[in-house]
N, C-alpha and C positions, 0 to 999 in steps of 0.2 A: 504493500500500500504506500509505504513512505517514496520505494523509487518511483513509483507513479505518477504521487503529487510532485514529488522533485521535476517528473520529466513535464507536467504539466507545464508547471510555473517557466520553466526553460524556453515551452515552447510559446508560450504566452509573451516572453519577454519582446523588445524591439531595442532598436541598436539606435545609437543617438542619430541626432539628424547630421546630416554630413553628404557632402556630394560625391557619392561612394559612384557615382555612374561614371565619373572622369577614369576610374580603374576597368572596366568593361575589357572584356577580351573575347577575341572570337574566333574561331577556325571551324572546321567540318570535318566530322568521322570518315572513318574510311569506305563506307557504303552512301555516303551523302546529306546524312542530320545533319543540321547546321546547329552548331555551340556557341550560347552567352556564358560566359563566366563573371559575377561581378563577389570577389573578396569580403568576405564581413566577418570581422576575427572579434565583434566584441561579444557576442551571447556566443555559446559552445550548440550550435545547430546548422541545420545547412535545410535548405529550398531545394525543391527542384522542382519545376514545372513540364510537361512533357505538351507539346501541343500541336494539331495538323490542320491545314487548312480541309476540315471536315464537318463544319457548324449545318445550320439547316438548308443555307442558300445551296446545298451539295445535295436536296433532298429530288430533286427531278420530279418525277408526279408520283412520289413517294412522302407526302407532307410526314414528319413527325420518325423520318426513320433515321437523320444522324441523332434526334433526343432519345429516341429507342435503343440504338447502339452504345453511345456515350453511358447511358443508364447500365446497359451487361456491364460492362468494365467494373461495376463494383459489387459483381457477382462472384468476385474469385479468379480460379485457374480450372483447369482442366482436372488436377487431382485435387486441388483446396473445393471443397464449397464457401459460400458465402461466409457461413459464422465462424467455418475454421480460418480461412484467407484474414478474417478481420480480426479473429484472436490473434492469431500471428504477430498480424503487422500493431495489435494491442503491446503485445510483449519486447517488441525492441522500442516499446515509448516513442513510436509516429502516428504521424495524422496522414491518411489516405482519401483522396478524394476527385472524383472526376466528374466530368460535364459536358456541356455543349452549348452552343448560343448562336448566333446568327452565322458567324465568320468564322467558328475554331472550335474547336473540340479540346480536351485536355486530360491530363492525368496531372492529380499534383500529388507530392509528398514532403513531408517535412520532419524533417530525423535532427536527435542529436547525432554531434558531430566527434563524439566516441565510436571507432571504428569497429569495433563487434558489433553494436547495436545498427547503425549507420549500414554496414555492407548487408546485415541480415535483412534491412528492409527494401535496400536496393534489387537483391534477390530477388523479393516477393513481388517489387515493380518490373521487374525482368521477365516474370515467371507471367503476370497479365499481360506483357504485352504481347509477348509471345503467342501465350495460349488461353486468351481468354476463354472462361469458363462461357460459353451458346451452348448451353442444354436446352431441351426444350420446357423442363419446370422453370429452367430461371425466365426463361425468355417468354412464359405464357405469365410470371409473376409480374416484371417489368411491362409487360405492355398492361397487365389489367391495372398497375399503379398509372400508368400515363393515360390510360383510359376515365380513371376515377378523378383525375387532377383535371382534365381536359370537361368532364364533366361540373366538376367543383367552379371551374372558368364561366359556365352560360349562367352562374348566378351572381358575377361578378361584373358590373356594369361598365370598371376600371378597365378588365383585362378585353371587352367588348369591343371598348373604344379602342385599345390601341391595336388589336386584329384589324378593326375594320379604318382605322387610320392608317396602317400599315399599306393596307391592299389599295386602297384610294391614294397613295401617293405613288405607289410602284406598278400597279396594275399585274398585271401575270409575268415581271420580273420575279426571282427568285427572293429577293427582300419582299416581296408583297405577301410571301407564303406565312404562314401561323409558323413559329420553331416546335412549337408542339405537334401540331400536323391536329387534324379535326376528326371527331368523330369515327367518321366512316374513313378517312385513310389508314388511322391508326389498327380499327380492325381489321384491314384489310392489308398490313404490314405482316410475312413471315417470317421466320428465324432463315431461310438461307437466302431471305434480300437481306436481312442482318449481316449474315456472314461475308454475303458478296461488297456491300459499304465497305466493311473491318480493312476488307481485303484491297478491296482499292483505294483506299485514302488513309489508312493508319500501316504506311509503307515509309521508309529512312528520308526519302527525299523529298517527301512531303511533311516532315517534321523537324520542328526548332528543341533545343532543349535547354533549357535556361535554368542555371544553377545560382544562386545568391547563398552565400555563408562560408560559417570557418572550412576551410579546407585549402589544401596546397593545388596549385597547378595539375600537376602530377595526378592526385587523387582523382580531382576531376576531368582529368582524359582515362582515366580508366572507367570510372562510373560511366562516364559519356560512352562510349565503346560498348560497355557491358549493354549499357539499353538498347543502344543503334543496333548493335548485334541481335537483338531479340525481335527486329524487324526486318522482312524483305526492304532489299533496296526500292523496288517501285520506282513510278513517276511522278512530278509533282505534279498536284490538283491544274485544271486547266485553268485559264481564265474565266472569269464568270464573264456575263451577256453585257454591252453596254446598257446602262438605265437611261430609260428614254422619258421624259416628263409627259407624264399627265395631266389633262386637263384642271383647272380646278371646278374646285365640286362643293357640293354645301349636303352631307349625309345626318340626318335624324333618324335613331334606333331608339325605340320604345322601349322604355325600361321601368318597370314599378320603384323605382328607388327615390330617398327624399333628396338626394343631391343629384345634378345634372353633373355628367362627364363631358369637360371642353376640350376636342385639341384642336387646335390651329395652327397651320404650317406650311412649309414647299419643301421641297427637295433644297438640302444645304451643300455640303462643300466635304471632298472628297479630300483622305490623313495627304499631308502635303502641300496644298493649296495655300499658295503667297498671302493668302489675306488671312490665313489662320490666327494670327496673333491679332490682327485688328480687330478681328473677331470676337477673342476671345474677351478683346478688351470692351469693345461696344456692346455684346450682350453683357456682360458686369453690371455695365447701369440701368439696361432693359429690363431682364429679368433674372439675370441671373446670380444675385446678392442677397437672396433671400428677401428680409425683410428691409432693407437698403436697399430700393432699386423703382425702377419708375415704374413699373406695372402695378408693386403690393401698394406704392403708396397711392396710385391713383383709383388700383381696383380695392381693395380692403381697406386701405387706412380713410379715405374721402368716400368712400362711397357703399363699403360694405357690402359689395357683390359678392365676395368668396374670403373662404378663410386665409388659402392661399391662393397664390400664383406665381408662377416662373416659365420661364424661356432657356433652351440649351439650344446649340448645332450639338451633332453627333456624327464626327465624321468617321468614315468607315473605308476600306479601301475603294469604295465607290462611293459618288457624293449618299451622305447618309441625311436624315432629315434635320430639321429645324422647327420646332414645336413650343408654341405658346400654349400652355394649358393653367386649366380651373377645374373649381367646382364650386356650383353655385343652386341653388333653391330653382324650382322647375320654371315661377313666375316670373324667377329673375333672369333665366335664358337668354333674350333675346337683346335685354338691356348688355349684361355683362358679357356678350359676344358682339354688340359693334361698341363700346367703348372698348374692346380686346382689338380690334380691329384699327379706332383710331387711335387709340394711344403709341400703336407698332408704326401708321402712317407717320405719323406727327413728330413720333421718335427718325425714321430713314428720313424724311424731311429737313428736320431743324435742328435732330440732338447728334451725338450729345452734348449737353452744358459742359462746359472746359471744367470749370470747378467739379462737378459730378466724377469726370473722365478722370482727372488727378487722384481721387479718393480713392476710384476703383483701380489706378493703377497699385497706390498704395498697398491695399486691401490685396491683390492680389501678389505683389511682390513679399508683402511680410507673412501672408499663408505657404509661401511656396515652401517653407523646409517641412513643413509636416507632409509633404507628399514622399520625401524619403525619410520618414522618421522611424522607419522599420523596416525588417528585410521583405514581409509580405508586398509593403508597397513599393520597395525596390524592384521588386519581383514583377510587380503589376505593371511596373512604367515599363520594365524589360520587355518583358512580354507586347507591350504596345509598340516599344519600339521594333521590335526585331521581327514583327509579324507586317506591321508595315512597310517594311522597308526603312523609317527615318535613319536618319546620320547620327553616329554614336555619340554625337556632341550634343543631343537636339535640349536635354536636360540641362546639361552643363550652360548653355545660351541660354536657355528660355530666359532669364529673367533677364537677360539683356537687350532680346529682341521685344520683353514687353516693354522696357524702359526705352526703347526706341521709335515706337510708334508715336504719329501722330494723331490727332484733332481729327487733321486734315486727311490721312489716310484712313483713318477709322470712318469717316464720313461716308469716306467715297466706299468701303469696301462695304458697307451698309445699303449702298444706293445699289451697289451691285450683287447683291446677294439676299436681300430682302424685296419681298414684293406686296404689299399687305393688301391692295386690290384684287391677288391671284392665288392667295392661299385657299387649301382647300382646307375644311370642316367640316368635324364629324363628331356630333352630340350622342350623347345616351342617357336617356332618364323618361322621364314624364311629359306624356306629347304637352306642347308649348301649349298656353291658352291662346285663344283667338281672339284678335279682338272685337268687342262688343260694337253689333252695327246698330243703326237708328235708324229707327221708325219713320217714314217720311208720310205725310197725311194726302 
């Protein structure tokens, strides 16, 4: 019990903040992984992330079968079952965990970095990738769990709106797909279209592997090796389809609920794009400050349409969206989506206010070390960087490329990537009231 809580607290720990990204190292295994290595010698544990371009936009008219796959991987091995593969990897004190989402698939692990424990749980990462456990109990348990989740969603008005915001920005691109996949594809998903996914996209040269923590050089080209080895070399994933813009559109879904779901958006700006820092810094004052920012205080603090509101870009390796959203009372629909409306005009128009601009550059310059204030989040920017392609500098610069932007640049890269007469909108809640006509004698 005591080495357990020990190995807890170990792994709970975070490494001070520090721009641990300027140490970054990289090369590729001998069948074609590509290796991050970023050093972190002050907590005694090590990262690994293992990850393929295998998310859902890979799902073809197969909705919901990279989240069906991703899901097996934490079924075990071939001679582990689930509970024994999970006591195992219990007893060298790691955290095992895998996934999927739009763009990537992954395995993570996180061990200390005492080499008995450490190589034991490497092993058992070796041994999934190798040969993941596809039976067909695990594989009839996994899809009735995605079945029931996918169910648990049509009562959820949140997850309504962004399925059906998704597909109204993308149309029958691969982003327009649910990552869950619906109903009727999911049952109609079997374990050897399972097996045929595994096989074609969780192959060497379709995967990054990105290590964060204590360990030497050395160590880490062997762990690298040991996992690359446990996969066919393969090809890497193709390119996806370009995104072609869709129209805008104005979509209401009826929903019995006491809060209306807003989203409002266009198609935003794809990892790389020259305006990303003007970006980053123009929505700050928009909406993305929280409660410091011009949307809360002109929708909640003056006027009380919603509790909150905010605005993000999501760039993706293709342009990914840009989304104004709410939630607001059913009568108050139609007010709190064209004040959402002019507030976004008024903002590409006139703002930002220079004084506003400065605050949020501030704001964002004095938040920046807590992005690497632990190995996990070191991990997470790795992984962002090295799945995009960015340049190993892109953390090391950023706050100098935010301290570089302009007024003037910020304006213009708003005028060109914002459109609030063309976004589309897509509500869920309680049909709107209508308004009341008159009598005429």
């Amino acid at each position: 019990m005591m080495r357990r809580l020990v190995c807890l607290l170990l792994l709970l720990a975070v490494t001070p903040a520090s721009l641990a990204m300027a140490a970054i190292q990289r090369w590729q295994t001998a069948n074609g992984a590509r290796v991050y290595f970023v050093p972190a010698q002050e907590v005694p544990m090590l990262d690994v992330r293992v990850v393929f371009a295998a998310g859902s936009a890979r799902d073809g008219d197969n909705p919901g079968l990279a989240t069906l796959t991703a899901a097996m991987l934490d079924e075990g091995t071939e001679t582990l079952k689930a509970d024994d593969f999970h006591a195992a990897m219990e007893a060298t004190g790691a955290n095992f965990g895998a996934g999927s989402g739009l763009e990537m698939a992954s395995l993570s692990l996180r061990t200390l970095s005492e080499v008995a424990s450490r190589d034991a749980a490497y092993a058992l990462l070796a041994a999934v990738l190798r040969q993941p456990r596809f039976s067909a109990e695990a594989f009839a348990r996994q899809r009735s769990l995605l079945v029931s989740g996918l169910q648990s969603e049509q009562e959820s008005p949140g997850a309504i709106a962004d399925h059906a915001y998704m597909r109204a920005l993308y149309g029958q691109h691969p982003f327009g797909s649910p990552e869950g996949g619906t109903l009727a594809s999911v049952k109609a998903i079997s374990l050897p279209m399972v097996k045929a996914f595994y096989g074609r996209y969780f192959v060497a040269t379709n995967a990054l592997l990105i290590f964060v923590g204590d360990a030497s050089r050395a160590n880490i080209e062997r762990l690298a090796e040991q996992l690359s080895q446990a996969l066919p070399a393969g090809a890497p994933a193709p390119a996806l389809p370009v995104v072609q813009p869709q129209p805008a559109s104005a979509q209401h879904i009826a929903f019995d609920s006491a809060q209306t779901h807003v989203l409002l958006g266009e198609l935003g700006t794809a990892r790389g794009d020259p305006d990303h820092f003007a970006l980053i810094l123009g929505n700050h004052v928009l909406g993305g400050n929280g409660v410091v920012s011009v949307l809360f205080n002109e929708v909640r603090e003056k006027r009380g349409l919603s509790y909150s509101v905010d605005s993000h870009f999501e760039p993706l390796g293709l342009p990914g969206p840009f989304t104004a959203s709410l939630q607001t009372r059913g009568e108050q629909q139609a007010e709190a989506v064209a004040l959402l409306r002019r507030e976004i005009a008024n903002f590409v128009d006139n703002g930002p206010d220079p004084k506003a601009l400065e605050e949020a550059r501030q704001n964002l310059l004095g938040d920046f070390p807590l992005r690497l204030d632990g190995n996990g989040k070191i991990l997470d920017n790795l992984t962002m960087m090295a799945f995009y392609g960015l340049p190993l500098d892109y953390l090391d610069t950023w706050r100098d490329k935010i301290k570089a932007v302009t007024l003037a640049e910020v304006r213009a890269a708003l005028k060109r990537h914002l459109h609030p007469e063309a976004m589309t909108l897509v509500t869920v809640g309680r049909e709107p009231a209508k308004p009341a006509t008159q009598a005429h004698p």
